[in-house]
SEVEXZA-205215 format. One record per residue (C-alpha): x negated, z negated, y. Coordinates in steps of 0.5 Angstrom, whole numbers, padded with zeros to 4 digits, always signed. Example, Ala and Ser with C-alpha at 12.3 -4.5 7.8 and 13.67 -1.06 7.14 Angstrom:
% residues 2
-0025-0016-0009-0027-0014-0002
% end
This chain:
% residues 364
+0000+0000+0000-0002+0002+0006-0001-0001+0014+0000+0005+0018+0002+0002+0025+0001-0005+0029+0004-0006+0036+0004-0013+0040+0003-0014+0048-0004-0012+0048-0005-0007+0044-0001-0002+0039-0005+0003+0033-0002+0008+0029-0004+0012+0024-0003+0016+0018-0009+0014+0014-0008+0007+0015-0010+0002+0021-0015-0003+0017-0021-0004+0012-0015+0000+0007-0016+0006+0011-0015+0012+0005-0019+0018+0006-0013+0023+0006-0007+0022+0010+0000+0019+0007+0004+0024+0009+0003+0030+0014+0004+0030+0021+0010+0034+0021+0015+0031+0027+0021+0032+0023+0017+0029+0015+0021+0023+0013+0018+0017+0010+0022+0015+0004+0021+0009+0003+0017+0002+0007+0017-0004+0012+0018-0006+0018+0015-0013+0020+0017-0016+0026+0014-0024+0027+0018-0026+0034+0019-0034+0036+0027-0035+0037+0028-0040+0044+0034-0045+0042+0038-0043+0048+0042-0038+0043+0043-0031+0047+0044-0026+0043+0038-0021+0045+0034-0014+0042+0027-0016+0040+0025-0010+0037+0027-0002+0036+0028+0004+0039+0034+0009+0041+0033+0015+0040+0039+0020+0042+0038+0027+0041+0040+0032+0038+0044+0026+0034+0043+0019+0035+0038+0016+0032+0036+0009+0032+0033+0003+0028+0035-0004+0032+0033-0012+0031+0037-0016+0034+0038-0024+0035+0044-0027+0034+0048-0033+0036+0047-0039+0031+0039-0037+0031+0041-0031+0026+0037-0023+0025+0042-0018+0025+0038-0011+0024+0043-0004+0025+0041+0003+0023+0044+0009+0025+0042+0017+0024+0048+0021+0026+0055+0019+0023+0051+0014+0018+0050+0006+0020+0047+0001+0014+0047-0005+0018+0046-0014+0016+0045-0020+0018+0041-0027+0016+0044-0033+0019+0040-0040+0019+0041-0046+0020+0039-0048+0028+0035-0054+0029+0035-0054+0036+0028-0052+0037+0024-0045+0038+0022-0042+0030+0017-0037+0029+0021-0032+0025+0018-0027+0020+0023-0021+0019+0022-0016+0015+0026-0010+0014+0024-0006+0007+0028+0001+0004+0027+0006-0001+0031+0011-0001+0029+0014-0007+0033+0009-0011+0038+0007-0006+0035+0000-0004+0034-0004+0003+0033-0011+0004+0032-0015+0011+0030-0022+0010+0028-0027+0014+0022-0032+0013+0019-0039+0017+0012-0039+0016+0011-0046+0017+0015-0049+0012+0016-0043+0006+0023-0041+0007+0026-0035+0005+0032-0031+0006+0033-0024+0003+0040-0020+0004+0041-0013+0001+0042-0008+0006+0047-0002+0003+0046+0006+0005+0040+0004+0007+0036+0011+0010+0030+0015+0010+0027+0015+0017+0024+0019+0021+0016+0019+0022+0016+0021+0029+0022+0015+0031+0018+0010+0028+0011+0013+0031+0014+0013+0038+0017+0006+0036+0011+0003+0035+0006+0006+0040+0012+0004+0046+0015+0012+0048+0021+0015+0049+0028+0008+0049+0025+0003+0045+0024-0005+0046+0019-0010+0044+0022-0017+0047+0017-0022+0051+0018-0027+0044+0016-0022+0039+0008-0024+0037+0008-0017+0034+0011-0012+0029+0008-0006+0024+0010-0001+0020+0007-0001+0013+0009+0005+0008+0010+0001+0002+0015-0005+0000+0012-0010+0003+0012-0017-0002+0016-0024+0000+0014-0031-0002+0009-0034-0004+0002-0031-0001-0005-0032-0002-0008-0036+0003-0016-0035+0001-0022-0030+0003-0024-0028-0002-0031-0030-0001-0028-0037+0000-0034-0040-0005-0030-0044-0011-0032-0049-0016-0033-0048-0023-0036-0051-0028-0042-0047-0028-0041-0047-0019-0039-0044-0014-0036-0036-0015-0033-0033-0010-0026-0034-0010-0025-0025-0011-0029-0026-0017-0024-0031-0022-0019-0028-0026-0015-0030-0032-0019-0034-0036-0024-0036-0031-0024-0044-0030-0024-0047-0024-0025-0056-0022-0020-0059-0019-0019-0065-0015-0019-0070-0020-0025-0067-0024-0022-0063-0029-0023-0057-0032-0017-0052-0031-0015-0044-0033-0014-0040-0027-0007-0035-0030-0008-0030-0024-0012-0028-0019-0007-0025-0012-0010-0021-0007-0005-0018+0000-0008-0014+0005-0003-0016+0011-0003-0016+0019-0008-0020+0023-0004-0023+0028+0002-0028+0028+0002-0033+0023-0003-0029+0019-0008-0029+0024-0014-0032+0020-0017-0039+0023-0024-0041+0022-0026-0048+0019-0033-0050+0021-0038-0054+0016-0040-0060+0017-0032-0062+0019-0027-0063+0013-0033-0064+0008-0035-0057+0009-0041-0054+0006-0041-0048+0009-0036-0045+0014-0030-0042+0011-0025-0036+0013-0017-0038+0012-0009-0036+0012-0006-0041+0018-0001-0042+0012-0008-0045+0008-0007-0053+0006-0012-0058+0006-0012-0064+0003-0014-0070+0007-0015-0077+0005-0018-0084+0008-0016-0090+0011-0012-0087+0017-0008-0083+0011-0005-0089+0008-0004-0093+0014+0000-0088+0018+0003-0084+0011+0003-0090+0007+0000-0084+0002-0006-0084-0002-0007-0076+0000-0004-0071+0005-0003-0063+0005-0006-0060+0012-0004-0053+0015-0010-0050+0017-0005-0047+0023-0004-0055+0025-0013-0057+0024-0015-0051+0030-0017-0055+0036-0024-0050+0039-0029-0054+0034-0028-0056+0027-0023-0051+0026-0021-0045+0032-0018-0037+0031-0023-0032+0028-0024-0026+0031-0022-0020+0026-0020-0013+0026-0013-0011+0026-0012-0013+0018-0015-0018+0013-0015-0019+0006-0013-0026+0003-0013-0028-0005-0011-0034-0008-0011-0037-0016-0005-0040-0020-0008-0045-0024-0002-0048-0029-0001-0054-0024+0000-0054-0017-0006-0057-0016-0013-0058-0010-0019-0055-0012-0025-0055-0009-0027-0049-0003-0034-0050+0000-0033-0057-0002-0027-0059+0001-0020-0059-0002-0016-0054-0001-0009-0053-0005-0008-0047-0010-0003-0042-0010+0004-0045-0010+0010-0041-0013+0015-0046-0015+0020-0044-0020+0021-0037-0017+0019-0034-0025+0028-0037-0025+0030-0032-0020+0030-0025-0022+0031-0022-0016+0026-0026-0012+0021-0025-0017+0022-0017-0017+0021-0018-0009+0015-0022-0009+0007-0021-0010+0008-0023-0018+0012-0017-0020+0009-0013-0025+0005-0020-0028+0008-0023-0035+0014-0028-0033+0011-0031-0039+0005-0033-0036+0007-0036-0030+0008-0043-0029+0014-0047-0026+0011-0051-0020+0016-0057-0018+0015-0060-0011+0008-0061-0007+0004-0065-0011+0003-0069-0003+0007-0069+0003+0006-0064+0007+0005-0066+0014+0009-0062+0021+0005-0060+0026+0006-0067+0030+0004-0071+0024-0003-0068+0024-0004-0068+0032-0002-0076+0030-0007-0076+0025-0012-0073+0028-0012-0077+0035-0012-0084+0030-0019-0081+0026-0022-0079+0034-0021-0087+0035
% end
């Protein structure tokens, strides 16, 4: 799969062969205005304010010779609505969630496949994993140069002051779990450190506990580097670092000590690295417009050790109970056998508030 479009408000890319380190020798498809890209996402990550005003945060309108257009709008109530128009042709769905009177960041992604006549629009939080996925029915094949002039901002199209940023991929992009590692990320094995893209099934890596354990799969994605994926850079010697380590936001660190039990009554918590960055020990790193992010999933939701600090392991929960989620996410095509079931976190996982509490009391 191949990203072929990125827009924010610094900059907008576009290209057929790709707009990152996957970028392919030939192009996808021709450059004919009129070819039509049958199957794909459009990915939008937007903040919702908790005023409620019904808005369009991203898409075009493109009304000659006939009405063409792709809209993605929020609703009262803090849903999404997306509207797709070609002619006398509109597929169009709505994902409500629940408003909890604060600003959300939003991840919305719209993907079809005409072929088999299939769309879908969900709506994820980053920050605490939620998923919301709805079937969007007569979903069509779009234009090529709708969505290229959509993406490099010509012609009537919007892109709203709340949204972070949107891309085109030419592929259906995967929901849910997400891997969250570099893959140079150097993890522990019985026979030392390898580089996390080298472990596979049958490999074995040490957890937290010291015990020796399998790692069933081994996931890579190559994603937008922006938003909630823009990658963070914890730096050695803080979090036990060895060594400096490149991360998703949505990586969590295992943190203990005295402050822990104090403040969480809990042995260990679960850090977001997103929830960490401060300038010094952790802060934004520089990146192209993608990156590229792996992750093991051992039989146990567990903590491993990554450079010589903690970091927690691929999360799946009980997704292999789902078919429709299963068929829509990273591990499609892996055996359902050989997946595990995950249960809750193994700690508590701490929101943004309570790591700044935390991180004010280890500064004392």
């Amino acid at each position: 799969m191949t990203w072929i479009a990125l827009a924010d408000h610094e900059e907008r890319r576009f290209s057929l062969r790709g707009i990152g380190g996957d970028k392919q020798a030939e192009p996808i498809c021709s450059d004919d205005p009129d070819q039509m890209l049958p199957r794909g996402s459009v990915m939008v990550e937007t903040r919702l304010s908790d005023d409620g005003r019904p808005h369009v945060l991203f898409g075009y309108n493109h009304a000659y010779p006939e009405q063409r257009s792709l809209m993605f709008q929020a609703i009262p109530g803090g849903g999404i609505a997306m509207v797709q128009v070609q002619g006398s042709k509109i597929a169009h769905a709505a994902v409500q969630r629940s408003n909890d009177g604060r600003a959300d960041v939003l991840r919305i992604t719209f993907s079809w496949d005409a072929p088999r006549n299939w769309g879908q629009l969900t709506v994820e939080l980053p920050e605490d994993h939620r998923v919301v996925s709805v079937p969007v029915v007569g979903a069509m094949p779009m234009c090529l140069s709708d969505l290229h002039d959509m993406m490099l901002g010509h012609g009537d199209q919007t892109l709203s002051a709340d949204v972070v940023f949107a891309a085109l991929s030419d592929q259906v992009e995967p929901i849910g779990p997400m891997p969250t590692l570099h893959p140079a990320t150097p993890l522990a094995t019985p026979w030392g450190y390898k580089p996390a893209r080298q472990l596979g099934r049958g490999d074995t890596v040490m957890t937290h506990g010291g015990d020796v354990v399998p790692v069933l799969h081994n996931v890579a994605r190559t994603v937008p580097a922006r938003g909630s994926f823009a990658p963070v850079r914890l730096r050695a010697p803080y979090f036990g670092l060895q060594q400096d380590i490149i991360v998703n936001p949505d990586q969590r660190l295992m943190i203990d000590g005295p402050e822990v039990e104090y403040l969480f009554n809990q042995e260990a918590v679960l850090v977001p690295a997103r929830h960490l960055v401060n300038g010094f020990a952790a802060r934004a790193e520089p990146c192209g417009p993608t990156v590229t992010y792996t992750q093991v999933l051992l039989p146990a939701h567990d903590t491993i050790h990554a450079a010589g600090t903690l970091a927690e392991s691929l999360y799946i929960g009980r997704i292999r109970r789902n078919a429709a989620h299963l068929e829509t996410s990273l591990l499609n095509g892996l055996d359902r056998s050989s997946l595990p079931e995950h249960g809750r976190a193994a700690y508590q996982v701490l929101r943004w508030f309570e790591a700044i509490h935390l991180a004010r009391q280890r500064a004392a």
